[in-house]
ROTOR-509198 format. One line per 4 residues: number of its first residue (from 1); their letters; for each residue x, y, z of C-alpha. Coordinates in nm, 4 decimals. Each point is the difference from the previous one (the first is absolute). Example, Ala and Ser with C-alpha at 12.3 -4.5 7.8 and 13.67 -1.06 7.14 Angstrom:
<rs>
1 = as = 1.2300 -0.4500 0.7800  0.1370 0.3440 -0.0660
</rs>
This chain:
<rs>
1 = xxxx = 13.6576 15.0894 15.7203  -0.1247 -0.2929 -0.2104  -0.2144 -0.1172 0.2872  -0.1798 0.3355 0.0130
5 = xxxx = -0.0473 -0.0046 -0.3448  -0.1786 -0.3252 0.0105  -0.2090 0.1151 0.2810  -0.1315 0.3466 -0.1941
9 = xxxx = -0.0430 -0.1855 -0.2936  -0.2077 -0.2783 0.1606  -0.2260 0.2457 0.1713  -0.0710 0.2485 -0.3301
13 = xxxx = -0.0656 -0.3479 -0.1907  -0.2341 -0.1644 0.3099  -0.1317 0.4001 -0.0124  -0.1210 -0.0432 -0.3665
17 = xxxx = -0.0820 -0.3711 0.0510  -0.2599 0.1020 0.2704  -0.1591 0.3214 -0.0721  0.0115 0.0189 -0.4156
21 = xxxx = -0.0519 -0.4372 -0.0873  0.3273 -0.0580 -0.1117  0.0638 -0.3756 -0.0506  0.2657 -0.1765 -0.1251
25 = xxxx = 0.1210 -0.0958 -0.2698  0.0949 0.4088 0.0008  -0.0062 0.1542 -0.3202  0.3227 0.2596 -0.1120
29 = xxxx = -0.0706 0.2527 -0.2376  0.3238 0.1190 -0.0771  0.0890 0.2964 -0.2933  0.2904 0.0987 -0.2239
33 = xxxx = 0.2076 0.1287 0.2473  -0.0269 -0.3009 0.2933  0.0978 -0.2218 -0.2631  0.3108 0.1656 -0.1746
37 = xxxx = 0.1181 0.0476 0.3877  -0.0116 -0.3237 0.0698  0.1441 -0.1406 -0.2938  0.3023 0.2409 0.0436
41 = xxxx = 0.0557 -0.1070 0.3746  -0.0274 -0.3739 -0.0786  -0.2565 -0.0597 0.1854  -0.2410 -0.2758 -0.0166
45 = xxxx = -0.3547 0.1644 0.0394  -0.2359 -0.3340 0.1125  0.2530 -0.0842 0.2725  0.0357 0.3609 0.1314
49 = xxxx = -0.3733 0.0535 -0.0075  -0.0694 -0.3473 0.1873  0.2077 0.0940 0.2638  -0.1410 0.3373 0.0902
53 = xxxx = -0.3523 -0.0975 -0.0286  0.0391 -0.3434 0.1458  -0.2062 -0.1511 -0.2518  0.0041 -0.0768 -0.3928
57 = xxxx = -0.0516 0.2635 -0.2621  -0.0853 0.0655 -0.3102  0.1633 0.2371 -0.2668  -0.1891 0.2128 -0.2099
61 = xxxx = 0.0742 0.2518 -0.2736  -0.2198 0.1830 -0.2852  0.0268 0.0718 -0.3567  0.0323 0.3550 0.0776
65 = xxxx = 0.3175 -0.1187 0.2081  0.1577 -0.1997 -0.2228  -0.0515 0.2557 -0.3081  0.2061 0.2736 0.2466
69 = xxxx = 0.2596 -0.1958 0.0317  0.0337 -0.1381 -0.3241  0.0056 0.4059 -0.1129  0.2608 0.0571 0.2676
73 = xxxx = 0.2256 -0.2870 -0.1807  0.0178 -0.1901 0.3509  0.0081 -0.3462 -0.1756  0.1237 -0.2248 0.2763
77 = xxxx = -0.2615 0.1529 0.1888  -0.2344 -0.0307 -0.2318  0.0129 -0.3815 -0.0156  0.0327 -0.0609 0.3630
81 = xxxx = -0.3516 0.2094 -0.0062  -0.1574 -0.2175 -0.3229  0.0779 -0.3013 0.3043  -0.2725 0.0951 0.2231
85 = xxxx = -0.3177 -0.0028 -0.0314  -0.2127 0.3145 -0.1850  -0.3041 0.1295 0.1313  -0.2618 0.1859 -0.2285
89 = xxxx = -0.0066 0.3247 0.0189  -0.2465 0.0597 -0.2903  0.1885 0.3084 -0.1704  -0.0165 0.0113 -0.3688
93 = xxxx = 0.3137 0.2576 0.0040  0.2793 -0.0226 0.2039  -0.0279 0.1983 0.3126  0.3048 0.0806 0.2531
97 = xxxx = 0.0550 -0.2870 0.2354  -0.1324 0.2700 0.3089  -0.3343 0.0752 -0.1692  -0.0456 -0.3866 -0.1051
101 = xxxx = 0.1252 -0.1101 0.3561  -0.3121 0.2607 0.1493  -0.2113 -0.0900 -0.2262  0.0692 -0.3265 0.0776
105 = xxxx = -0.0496 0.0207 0.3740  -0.2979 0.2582 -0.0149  -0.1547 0.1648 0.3369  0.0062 -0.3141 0.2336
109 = xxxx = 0.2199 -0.2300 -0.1792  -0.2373 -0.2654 0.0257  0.2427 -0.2764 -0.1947  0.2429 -0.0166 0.3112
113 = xxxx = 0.2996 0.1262 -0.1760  0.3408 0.1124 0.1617  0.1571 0.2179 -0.2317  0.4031 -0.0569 -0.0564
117 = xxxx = 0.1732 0.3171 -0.1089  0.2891 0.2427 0.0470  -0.1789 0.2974 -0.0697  -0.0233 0.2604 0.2682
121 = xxxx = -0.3460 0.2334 -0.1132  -0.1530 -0.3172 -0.0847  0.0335 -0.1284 0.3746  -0.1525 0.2799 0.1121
125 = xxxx = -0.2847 -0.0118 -0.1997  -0.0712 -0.3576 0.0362  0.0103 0.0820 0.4332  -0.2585 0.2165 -0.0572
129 = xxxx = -0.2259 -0.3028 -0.1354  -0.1493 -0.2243 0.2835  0.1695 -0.3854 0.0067  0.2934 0.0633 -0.2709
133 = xxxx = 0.2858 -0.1211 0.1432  0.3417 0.1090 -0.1704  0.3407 -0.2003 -0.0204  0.3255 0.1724 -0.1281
137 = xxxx = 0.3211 -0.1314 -0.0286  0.3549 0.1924 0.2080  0.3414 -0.1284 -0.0971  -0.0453 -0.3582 0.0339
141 = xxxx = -0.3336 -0.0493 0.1937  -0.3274 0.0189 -0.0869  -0.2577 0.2262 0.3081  -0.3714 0.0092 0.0542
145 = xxxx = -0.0997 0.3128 0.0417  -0.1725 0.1047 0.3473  -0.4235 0.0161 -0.0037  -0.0583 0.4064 -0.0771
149 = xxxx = -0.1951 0.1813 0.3023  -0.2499 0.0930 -0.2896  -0.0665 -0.3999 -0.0424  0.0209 -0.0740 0.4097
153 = xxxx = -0.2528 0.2820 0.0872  -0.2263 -0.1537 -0.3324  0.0044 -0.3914 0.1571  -0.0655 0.1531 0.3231
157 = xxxx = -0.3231 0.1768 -0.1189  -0.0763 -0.2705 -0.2680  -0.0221 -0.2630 0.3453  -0.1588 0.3049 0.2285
161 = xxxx = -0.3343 -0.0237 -0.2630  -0.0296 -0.3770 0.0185  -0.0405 0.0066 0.3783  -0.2769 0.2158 -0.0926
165 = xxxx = -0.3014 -0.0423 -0.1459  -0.1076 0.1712 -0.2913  -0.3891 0.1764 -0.0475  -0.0668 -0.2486 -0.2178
169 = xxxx = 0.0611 -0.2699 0.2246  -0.1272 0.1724 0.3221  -0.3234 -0.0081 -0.1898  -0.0503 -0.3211 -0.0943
173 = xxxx = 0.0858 -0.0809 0.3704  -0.2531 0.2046 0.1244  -0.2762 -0.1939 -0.2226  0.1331 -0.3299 0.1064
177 = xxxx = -0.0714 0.1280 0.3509  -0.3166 0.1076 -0.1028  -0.0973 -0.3490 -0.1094  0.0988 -0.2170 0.2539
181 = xxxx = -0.1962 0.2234 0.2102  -0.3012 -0.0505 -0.2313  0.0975 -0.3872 -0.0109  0.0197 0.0044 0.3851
185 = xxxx = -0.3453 0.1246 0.0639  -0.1480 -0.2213 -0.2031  0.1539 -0.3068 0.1398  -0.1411 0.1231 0.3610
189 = xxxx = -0.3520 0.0478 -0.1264  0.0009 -0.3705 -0.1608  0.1216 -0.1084 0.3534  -0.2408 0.1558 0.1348
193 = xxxx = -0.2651 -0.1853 -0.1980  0.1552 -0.3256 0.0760  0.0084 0.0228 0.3521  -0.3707 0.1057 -0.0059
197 = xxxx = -0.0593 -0.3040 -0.1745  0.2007 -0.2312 0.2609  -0.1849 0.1697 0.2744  -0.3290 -0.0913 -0.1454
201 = xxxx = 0.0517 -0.3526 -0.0968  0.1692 -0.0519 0.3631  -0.3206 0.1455 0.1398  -0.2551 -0.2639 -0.2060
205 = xxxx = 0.2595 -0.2738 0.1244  -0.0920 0.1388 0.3593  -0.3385 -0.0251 -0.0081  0.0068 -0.3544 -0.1837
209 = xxxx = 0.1564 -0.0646 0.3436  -0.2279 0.1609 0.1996  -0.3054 -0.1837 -0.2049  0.1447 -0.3330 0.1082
213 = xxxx = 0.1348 0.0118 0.3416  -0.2735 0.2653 0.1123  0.2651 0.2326 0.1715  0.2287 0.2323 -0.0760
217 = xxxx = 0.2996 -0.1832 0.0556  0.1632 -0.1171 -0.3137  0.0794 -0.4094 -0.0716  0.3391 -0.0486 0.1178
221 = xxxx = 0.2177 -0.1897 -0.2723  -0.0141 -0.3513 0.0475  0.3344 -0.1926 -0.1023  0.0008 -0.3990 0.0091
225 = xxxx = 0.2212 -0.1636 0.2750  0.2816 -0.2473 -0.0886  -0.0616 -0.3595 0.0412  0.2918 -0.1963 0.1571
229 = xxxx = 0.0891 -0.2508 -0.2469  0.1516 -0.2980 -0.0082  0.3822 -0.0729 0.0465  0.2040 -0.0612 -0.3413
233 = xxxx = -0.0243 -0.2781 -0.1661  0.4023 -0.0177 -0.0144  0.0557 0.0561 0.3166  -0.1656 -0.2470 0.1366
237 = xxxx = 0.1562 -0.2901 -0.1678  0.1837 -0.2340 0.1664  0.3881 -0.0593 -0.0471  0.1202 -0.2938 -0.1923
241 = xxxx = 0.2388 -0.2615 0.1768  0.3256 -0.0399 -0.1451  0.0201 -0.3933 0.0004  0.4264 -0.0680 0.1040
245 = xxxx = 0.1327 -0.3016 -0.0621  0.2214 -0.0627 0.3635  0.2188 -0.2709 -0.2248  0.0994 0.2765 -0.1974
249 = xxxx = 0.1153 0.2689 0.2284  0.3184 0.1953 -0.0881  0.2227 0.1160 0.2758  0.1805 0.3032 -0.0494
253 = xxxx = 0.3435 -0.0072 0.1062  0.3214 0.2176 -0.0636  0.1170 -0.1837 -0.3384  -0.3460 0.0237 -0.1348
257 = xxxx = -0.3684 -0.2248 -0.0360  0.0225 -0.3628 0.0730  -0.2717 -0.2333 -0.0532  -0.0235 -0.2119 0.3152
261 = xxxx = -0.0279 -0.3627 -0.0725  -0.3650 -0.2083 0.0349  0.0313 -0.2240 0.3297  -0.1639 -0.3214 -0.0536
265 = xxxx = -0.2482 -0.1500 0.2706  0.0889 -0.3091 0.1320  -0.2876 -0.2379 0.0917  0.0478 -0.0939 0.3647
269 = xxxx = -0.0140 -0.3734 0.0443  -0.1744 -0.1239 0.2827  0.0445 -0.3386 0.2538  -0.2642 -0.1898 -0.2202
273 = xxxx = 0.1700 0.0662 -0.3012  0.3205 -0.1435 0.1038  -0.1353 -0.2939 0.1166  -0.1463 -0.0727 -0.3464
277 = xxxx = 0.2663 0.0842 -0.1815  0.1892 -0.2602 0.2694  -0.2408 -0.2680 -0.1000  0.0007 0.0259 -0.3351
</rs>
């Protein structure tokens, strides 16, 4: 049961959301007799209200409100209604909280109110108004009231006329048509004029060509050949030596780079030489 409530009450406030501008933070106008309910059932009215709408609220009350029940002698609800927040109603006199609360909300309700109350003839009046939705409270729980077919069949009309177009508007369609045409025909006749003046100039550059050459034939378009050129300059420079030192070579082996030792040249000594070296 409490998953089907949260599904009715999701679409009626998604219902209101999208077809009357509803946006949160939702405003609560509660009266007299939502508030001494409440306040008798111990029941916390922000919390409630979030959890049915889905969203955060605000409470609202009037003077006209709070003088009822301060003549009624409801004091403890009296100063859980001086909490929230009081909207102007702009009545000198006290009114009763039903004439201030449709006063309040007038023929459209165009402040986004839902109105908060236990009374029954009330509800029915306020159904009869398009995008007022009602809460009331049973036992322990607070309930959103259904959309009314009176404000279904008004959102489906209300979104039937904006598909359409209105005389005003088909009108000033019509004379946008009427200009573009207007705008259209003069662009072709300034074409016009332009390509008669490419066609003449073309036809004096013609006959300069027919002057010159002394035919008909036109001068063909004469486009300058590409000269090989040389090779670059970079690549044609020759590689540098790497002078190696062969005394200096490093061998590679498993352990790691060894310098290999300078081998000195010995002088070969020839027969004459010894013989000198014998005489002296």
């Amino acid at each position: 049961m409490r998953v089907k409530k949260q599904k009715r009450h999701r679409r009626a406030v998604t219902f209101y959301k999208a077809c009357f501008g509803f946006r949160e933070p939702f405003k609560i106008f509660c009266d007299g007799t939502f508030v001494n309910y409440v306040v008798g059932n111990r029941i916390t009215p922000d919390t409630a209200l979030e959890n049915i709408l889905g969203a955060t609220v605000k409470l609202f009350v009037t003077r006209c409100v709070l003088a009822e029940l301060k003549s009624l002698g409801k004091s403890e609800a009296l100063n859980a209604a001086k909490n929230l927040c009081t909207a102007r109603c702009g009545h000198e006199r006290r009114k009763s909280a039903e004439d201030c609360i449709t006063e309040v909300i007038g023929e459209n309700n165009s402040e986004h109110f839902f109105v908060a109350t236990q009374d029954a003839d009330l509800r029915r009046s306020l159904q009869k108004i398009p995008g007022v939705p009602v809460i009331f409270a049973l036992r322990n729980a607070l309930f959103l009231e259904q959309p009314s077919s009176f404000q279904r069949q008004f959102a489906k009309s209300a979104e039937e006329e904006r598909l359409h177009m209105t005389d005003l508007e088909y009108n000033m369609l019509r004379q946008m048509k009427k200009r573009r045409l207007s705008d259209d025909k003069q662009g072709d006749s300034s074409v016009t004029s332009e390509e008669k003046i490419i066609d003449v100039s073309q036809a004096q550059i013609i006959n300069t060509n027919v002057k010159r050459n002394g035919s008909d034939v036109k001068d063909k378009a004469r486009f300058k050949r590409k000269k090989a050129k040389g090779p670059n300059p970079l690549s044609v420079l020759k590689k540098k030596k790497k002078s190696v030192d062969t005394n200096d070579k490093k061998v590679n082996t498993d352990e790691g780079t060894v310098k290999r030792k300078r081998k000195r040249k010995r002088r070969k000594t020839s027969h004459k030489d010894v013989v000198e070296g014998i005489h002296q």
